[in-house]
N, C-alpha and C positions, 0 to 999 in steps of 0.2 A: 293636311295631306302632305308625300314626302314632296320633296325642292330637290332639281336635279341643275349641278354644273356641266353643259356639256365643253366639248373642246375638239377642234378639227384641226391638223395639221401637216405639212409635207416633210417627212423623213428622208433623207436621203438612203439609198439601198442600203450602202456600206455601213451605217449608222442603225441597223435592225438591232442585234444584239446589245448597242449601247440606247437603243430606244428600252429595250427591255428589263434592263438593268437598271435603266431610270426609275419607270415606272414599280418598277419589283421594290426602287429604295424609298421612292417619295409615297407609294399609295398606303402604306401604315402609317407616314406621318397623318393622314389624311383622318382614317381613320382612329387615329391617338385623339385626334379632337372634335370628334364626332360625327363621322360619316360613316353611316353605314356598310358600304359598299363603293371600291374604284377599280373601273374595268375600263382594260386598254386594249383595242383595235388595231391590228396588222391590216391594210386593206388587201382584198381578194379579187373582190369582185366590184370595183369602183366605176364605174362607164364615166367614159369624156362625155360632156355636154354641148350642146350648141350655144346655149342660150345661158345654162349655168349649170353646173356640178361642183361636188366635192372638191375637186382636183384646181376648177376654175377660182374659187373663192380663197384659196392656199395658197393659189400662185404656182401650185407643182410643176417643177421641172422636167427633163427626163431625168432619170437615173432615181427619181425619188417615191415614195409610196405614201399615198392618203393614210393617214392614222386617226382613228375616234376613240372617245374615250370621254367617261361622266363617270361623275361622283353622286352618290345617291342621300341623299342627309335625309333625318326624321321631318324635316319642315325648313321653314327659311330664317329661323328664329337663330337653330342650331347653327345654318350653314353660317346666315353672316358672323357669327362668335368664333366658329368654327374656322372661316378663311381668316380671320383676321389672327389667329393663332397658327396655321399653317404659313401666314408667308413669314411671323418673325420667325417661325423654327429654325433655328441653328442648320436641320440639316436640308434645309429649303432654299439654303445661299448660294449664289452661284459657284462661289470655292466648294462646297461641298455635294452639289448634284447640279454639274452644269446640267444642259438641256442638249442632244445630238441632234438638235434640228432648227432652223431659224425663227426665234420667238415673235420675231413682226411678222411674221406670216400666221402664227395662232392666229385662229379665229375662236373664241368663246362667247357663255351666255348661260345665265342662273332659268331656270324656268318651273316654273308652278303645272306639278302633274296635275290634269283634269280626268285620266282615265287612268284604269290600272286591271288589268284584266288576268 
């Protein structure tokens, strides 16, 4: 069954269009080495939590918006071959696709699909 990388993070507002232009340049490297699918999340509709949310596990500030965003691989065989050729790519360095939003606050996680409807 397919292996999905998810990824949750705080953008800061002004950093929307360079969140987008990230993603627009890194998600074909993704798929160059075999993932099927990478889909990137503006958040909308994010609710604060008491106890936990989105926004709490980011550390979100004001002025910034929750982002999601998974990569879909054929299995987990693929993905781990697959990440390990995504991070040496050339255009996955930080000289060449910084990130517009601060990467110790990424939260990530590989996960094995159990359902698919």
């Amino acid at each position: 069954m397919a292996y999905v990388d998810g990824f949750v993070a705080a953008v800061p507002n002004d950093n929307r269009q360079a969140f987008i232009d990230h993603a627009k340049a890194t998600g074909p490297v993704f798929k160059n080495h075999g993932a099927l699918a990478v889909i990137d999340c503006w958040g909308d509709d994010v609710p604060d939590g008491e106890v936990t949310s989105f926004a709490m596990a980011v550390k979100a500030q004001e002025g910034e918006t929750v982002v999601f965003s998974w990569v879909l691989w054929p299995d987990k065989a693929t993905r781990d071959a697959g990440m390990e050729k995504v991070f040496a790519d050339p255009r996955m360095q930080e000289d060449q696709s910084p990130m517009p939003f601060d990467g110790k606050r990424l939260i990530y996680g590989g996960f094995q699909m159990v359902s698919e409807i």
